[in-house]
N, C-alpha and C positions, 0 to 999 in steps of 0.2 A: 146555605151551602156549607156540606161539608171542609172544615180546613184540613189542608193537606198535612200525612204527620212529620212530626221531625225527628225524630229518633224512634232506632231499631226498636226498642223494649217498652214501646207504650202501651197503652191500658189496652186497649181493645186488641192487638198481634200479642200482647202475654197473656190474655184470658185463651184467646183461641190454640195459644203451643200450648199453657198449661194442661187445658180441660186434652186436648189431641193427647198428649204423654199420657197423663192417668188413665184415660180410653185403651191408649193403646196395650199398655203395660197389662191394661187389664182383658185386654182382646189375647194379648199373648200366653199369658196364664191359663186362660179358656182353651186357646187351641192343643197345649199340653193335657192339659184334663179330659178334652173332648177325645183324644187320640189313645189314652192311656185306660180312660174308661171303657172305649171300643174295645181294646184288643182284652183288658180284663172280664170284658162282660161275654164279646163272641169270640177269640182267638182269632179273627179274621183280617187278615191284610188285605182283603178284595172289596169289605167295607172301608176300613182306613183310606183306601186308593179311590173310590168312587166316592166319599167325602170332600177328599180335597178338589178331585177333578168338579166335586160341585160345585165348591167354593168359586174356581177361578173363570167359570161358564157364565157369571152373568154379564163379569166386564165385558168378556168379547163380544157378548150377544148384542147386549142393553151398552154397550160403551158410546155411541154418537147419539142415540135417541136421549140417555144420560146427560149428556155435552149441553145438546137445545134445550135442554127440561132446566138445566144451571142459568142457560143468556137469558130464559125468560122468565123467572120465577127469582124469586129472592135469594141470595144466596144463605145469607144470615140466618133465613126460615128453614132453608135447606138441612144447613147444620144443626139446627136447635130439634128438626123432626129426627133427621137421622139418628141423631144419638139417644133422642128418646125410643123412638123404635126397637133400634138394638136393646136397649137399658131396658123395656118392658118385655124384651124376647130371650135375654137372658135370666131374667128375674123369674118369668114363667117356668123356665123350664127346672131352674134351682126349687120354684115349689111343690114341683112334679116330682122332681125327685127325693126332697123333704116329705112327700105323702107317705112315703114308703109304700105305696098303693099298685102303683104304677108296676106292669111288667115288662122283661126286659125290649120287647118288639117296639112297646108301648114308650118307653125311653129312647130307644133309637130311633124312631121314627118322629119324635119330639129334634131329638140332636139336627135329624136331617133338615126338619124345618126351620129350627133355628140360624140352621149355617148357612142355608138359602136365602133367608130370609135377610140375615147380617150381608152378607156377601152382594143382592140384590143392591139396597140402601148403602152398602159401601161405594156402588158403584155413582150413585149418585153425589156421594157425601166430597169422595176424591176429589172429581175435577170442580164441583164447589169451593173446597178449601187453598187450590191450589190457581183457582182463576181469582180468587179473594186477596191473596199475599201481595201482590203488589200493588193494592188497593189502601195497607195495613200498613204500611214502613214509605220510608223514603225510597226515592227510585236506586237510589246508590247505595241503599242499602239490600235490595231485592237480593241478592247473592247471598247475605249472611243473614236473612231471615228462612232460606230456603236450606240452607246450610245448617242451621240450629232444629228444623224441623225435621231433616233426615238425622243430623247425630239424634234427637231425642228419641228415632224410631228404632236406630241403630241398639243405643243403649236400652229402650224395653224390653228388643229382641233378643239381648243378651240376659238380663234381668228376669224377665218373662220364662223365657225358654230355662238359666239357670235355674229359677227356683221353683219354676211349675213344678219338677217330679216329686224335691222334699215337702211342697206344701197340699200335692195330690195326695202324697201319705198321712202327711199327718192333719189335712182337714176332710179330706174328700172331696168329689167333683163339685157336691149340689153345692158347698160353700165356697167353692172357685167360682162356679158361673153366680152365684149371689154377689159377690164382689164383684164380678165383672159386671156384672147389670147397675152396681149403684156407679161405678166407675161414669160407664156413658151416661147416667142421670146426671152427676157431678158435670161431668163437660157439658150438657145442654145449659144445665143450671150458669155454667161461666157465659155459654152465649149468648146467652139471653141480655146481657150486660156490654154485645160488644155492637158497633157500628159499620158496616161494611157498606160504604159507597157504593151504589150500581144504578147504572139506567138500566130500568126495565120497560121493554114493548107494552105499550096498553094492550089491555086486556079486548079480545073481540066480542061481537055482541051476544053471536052464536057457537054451538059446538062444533058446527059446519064451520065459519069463518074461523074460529080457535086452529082446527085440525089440520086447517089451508095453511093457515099462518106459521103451525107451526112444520106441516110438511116442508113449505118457502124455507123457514131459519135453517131446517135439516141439511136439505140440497145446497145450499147457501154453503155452508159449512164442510160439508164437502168440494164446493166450487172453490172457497177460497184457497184452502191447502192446493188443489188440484191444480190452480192457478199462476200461485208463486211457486218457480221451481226449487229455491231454494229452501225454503218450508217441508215443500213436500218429500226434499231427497233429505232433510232433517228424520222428518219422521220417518223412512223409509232405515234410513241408517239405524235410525235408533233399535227399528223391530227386527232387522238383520242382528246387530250387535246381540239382542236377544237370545237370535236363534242360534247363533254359532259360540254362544257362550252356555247354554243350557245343557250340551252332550260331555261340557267338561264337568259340571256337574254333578250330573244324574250318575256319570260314568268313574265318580271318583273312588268309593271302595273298591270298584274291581281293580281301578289302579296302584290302590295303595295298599293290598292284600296280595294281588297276582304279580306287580310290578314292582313295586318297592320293597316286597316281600317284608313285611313289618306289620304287624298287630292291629285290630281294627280301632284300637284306641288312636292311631294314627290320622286316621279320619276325620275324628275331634280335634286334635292339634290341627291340623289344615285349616278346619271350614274357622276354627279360634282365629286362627294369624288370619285370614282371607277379612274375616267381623273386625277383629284391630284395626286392620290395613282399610276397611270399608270409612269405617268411627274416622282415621285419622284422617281418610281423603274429603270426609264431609267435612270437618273439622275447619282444613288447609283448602277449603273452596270459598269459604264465606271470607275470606283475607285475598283473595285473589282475583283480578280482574277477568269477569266472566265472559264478558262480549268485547265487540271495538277487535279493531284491527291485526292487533299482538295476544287478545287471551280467548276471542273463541275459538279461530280456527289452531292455534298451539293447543288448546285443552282438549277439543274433540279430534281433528285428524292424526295428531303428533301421539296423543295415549292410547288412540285407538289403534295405532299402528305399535303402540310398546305391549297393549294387551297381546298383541297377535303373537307376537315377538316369545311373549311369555308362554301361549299354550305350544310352543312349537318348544322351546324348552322343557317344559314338564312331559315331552314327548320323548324328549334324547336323554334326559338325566333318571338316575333309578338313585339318587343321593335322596332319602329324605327329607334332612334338613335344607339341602336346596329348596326340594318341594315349598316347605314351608315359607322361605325367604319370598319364592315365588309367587305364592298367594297371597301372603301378605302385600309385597307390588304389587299384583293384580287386581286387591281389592281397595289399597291407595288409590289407583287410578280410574278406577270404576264407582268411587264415590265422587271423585271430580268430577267424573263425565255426566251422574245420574243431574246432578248440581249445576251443571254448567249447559247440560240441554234442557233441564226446567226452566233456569233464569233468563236462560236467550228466547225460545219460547214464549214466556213471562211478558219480559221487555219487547218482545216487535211485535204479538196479539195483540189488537185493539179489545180493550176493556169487555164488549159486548158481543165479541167472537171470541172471547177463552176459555171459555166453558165446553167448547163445540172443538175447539182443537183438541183440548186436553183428553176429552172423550175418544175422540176418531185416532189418538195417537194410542188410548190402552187399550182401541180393539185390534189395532192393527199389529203395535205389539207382544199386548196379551193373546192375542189368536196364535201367534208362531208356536209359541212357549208348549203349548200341551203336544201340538204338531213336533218340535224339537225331542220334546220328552219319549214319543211314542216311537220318531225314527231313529233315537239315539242306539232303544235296544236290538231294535231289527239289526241293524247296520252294525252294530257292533256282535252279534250275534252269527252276521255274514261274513264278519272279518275273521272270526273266532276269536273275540275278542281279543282283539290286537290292540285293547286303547290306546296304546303311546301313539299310532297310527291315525288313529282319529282324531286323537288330539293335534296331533301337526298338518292333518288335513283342517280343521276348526281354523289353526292358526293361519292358515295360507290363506282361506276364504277371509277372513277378515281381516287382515294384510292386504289382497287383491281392492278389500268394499273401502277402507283407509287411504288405499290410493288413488282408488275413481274418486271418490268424495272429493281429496286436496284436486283434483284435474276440472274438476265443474265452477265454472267460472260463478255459475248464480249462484253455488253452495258457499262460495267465499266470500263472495260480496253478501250473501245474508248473515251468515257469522260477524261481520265487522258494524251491523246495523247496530246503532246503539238505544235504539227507544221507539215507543208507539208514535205512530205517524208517518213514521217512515218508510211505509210501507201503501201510501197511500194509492198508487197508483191498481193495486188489486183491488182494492176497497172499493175504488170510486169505479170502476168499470165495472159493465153488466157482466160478471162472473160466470167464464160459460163452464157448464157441466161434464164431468167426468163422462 
């Protein structure tokens, strides 16, 4: 029998953040090179744009079928494929372009597969690593393992994206994605070293009984979100939050060119303070009581009502440096929130169903995102682009979702649950179906 750990930073939860950082740092690097070499090679933004919209398609597709494929299968093995996968699919495509052989169709259509290919096996990889973590740490420490895992993604994002363009110059792409590919071999290599506790379902005898089984864990999975209301107006908030935070976004250079009337270097200061204010809210969530009575519902109804607060000012004010101030709070409180709806999540999923939430929660929210992305510009397009107006519509809708949330009696009493079991009474009943 596995023993339970007792401190945050033991062998097996720092193999698994170290090898995650070096992966990611090196995922990041990639995504600058993969972008910068497009647009060098075709001048085309309709490639660039149909890359990423590839990227983010398999989560929504493959996200619950992902979930069940995590409850029933190892998680440990999960990771240890995943990263190998990506690490041989970047390596490949770094030697493809080392042939000098290869033309340019011949590369781009290499890029496509690769980013499929990563994006696919991410989609697996995620709710693995994240139904894992409170498996890795003490239960009282699940906040500030989940905490260290966003700042470390926070900081590659920053590192990554800084240095991809000077190191795109002065190495070139095939020795970015060659780094990126030993990157994920080095994290398989740490996993390989680590232990991750999990019941898994015996295996059926047949492909027929396998396919039962695992259609049952699917539906299952579905049934139990569907079940507990306050679970499911969790996840419901979360893919809202999503969607009404995505048009402030997408629609920020028009703001800060047509509205602030200031230089597009402005842009970059923004989305900077917005990354600070992200870093320092991951930071100040692992220090701070993430469930129980006084820190869930204060962290998600009380910031999700000061987000709103926020995009409804970035809508009145044409001050810049307000601007700035303002994304920086709004990315303080959006690192807490990301932090404090994993950890509560975390803690009231039973071990053997977190695999299957975590999935069903990034298709639900991952699906809004592209939908957000596409009607941001219609609607802003319809307004003539009016963004300060969109923007204080964004903020009233999620001010309105902030309010019903705190009024749902099950949504409060789920927030103040403080651990697996507690939740028993969905579990143990025939879970009826959506």
């Amino acid at each position: 029998m596995t023993r339970e750990p007792s401190r945050l930073l033991n062998r097996h939860f720092f193999l698994l953040w170290q090898g995650q950082t070096i992966s990611q740092l090196g995922g990041q690097v990639f995504n600058v090179a993969m972008l910068l070499w497009i647009k060098h090679a075709t001048g085309s933004a309709t490639t660039m744009g149909l890359m990423l919209m590839l990227s983010a398609l398999p989560a929504v597709i493959l996200g619950p079928l992902a979930g069940t494929f995590v409850d029933r299968r190892s998680r440990r093995g999960i990771v240890i494929a995943s990263n190998v996968l990506r690490g041989i699919a970047s390596l490949s495509l770094a030697g493809l372009m080392f042939s000098g052989a290869a033309a340019t169709r011949t590369i781009l259509a290499g890029l496509f597969a690769v980013s499929l290919a990563s994006a696919v096996v991410g989609t697996f990889f995620n709710p693995a690593v994240s139904a894992a973590i409170p498996e890795l740490v003490p239960r009282e420490k699940v906040a500030a393992a989940n905490s260290l895992a966003q700042s470390s993604f926070q900081l590659s994002t920053f590192l990554g994206q800084g240095i991809g363009g000077t190191l795109f110059r002065m190495l070139g792409a095939p020795a970015l994605f060659l780094l990126n590919g030993l990157g994920y071999l080095f994290a398989a290599a740490s996993a390989c070293f680590i232990t991750i506790p999990q019941s898994i379902p015996p295996s059926a005898a047949s492909w027929r009984e396998s396919f039962a089984a695992f259609k049952r864990d699917l539906l299952r999975g579905f049934g139990y979100v569907w079940a507990n209301a306050g679970l499911r107006t969790l996840v419901l908030v979360s893919a809202a939050l999503n969607f009404f935070t995505v048009p402030v976004v997408v629609l920020l250079p028009f703001y800060v060119e047509d509205f602030l009337k200031v230089k597009a270097d402005w842009y970059g200061f923004i989305m900077a303070a917005y990354g600070v204010g992200s870093l320092a809210g991951y930071v100040s969530a692992g220090a701070l009581r993430l469930s129980g009575k006084a820190g869930g519902r204060l962290n998600l109804i009380t910031l999700t009502f000061a987000q709103s607060v926020g995009f409804v000012l970035l809508g009145m004010l044409r001050d810049p440096y307000a601007a700035l101030v303002l994304a920086a709070l709004g990315g303080f409180g959006s690192g807490i929130v990301i932090v404090s709806i994993t950890t509560i999540l975390q803690l009231t999923t039973p071990g053997e169903m977190r695999g299957r939430v975590f999935g069903l929660l990034g298709t639900i929210a991952g699906g809004l995102v592209p939908m957000a992305m596409g009607l941001s510009g219609v609607v802003a397009d319809l307004l003539d682009r009016n963004i300060p107006s969109i923007y204080v519509i964004c903020g009233t809708c999620t001010a309105a979702l902030a309010m019903a949330a705190s009024l749902s009696r099950p949504f409060r009493d789920y927030l103040r649950l403080e651990g697996k079991g507690e939740l028993p009474a969905v579990e143990k009943q025939a879970v009826p179906l959506p």
